[in-house]
N, C-alpha and C positions, 0 to 999 in steps of 0.2 A: 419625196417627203417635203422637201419645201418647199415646192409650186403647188402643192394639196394645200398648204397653208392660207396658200392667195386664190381665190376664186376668181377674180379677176382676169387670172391670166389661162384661164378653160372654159369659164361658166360664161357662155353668149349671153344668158338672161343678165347677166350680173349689171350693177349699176355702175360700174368703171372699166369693164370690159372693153368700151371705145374710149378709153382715155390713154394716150399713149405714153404720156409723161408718168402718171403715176404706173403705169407697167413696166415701164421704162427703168425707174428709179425701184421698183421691188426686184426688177431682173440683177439689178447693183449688187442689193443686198445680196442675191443668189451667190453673186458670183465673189462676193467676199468671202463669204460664209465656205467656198467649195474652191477656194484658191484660183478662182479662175478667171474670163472674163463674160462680162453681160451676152458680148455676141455668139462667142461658146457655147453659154448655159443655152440662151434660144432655140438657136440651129441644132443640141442635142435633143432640145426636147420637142422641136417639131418633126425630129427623126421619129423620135419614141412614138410620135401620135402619128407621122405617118404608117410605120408598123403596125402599128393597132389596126389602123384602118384595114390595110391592103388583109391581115389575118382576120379582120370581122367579113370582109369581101369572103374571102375563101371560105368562111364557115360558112358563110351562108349559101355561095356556090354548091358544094358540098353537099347542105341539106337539100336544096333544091332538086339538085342530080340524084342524090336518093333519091326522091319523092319520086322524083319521076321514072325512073326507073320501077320502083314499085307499082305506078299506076300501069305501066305497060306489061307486069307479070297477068 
């Protein structure tokens, strides 16, 4: 919910996306807001997006191997 807030800190297009100071200083806020600290919030949330990833890999693994599967019936 609070890194949706910052586009910054997901969106490549974004216009502060390479600016490290101001992501820097939004990750703060994160980490006030959630009792925690800035390098915490990060590393959880490059967890979260590498899970994303390796599970959008698998779907799409997945539908592939169907497909193909189907073309060889």
């Amino acid at each position: 919910m609070y890194v949706q807030e910052h586009e910054c800190l997901y969106d490549l297009k974004h216009k502060d996306y390479d600016k490290n100071l101001i992501k820097d200083n939004i990750w703060r806020e994160i980490a006030i807001k959630l009792n925690s600290t800035s390098e915490e919030c990060k590393n959880k949330w490059a967890l979260l997006c590498s899970y994303y990833r390796k599970a959008l890999n698998r779907r799409k693994t997945i539908r592939s191997a169907r497909y193909d599967y189907v073309l060889l019936c």
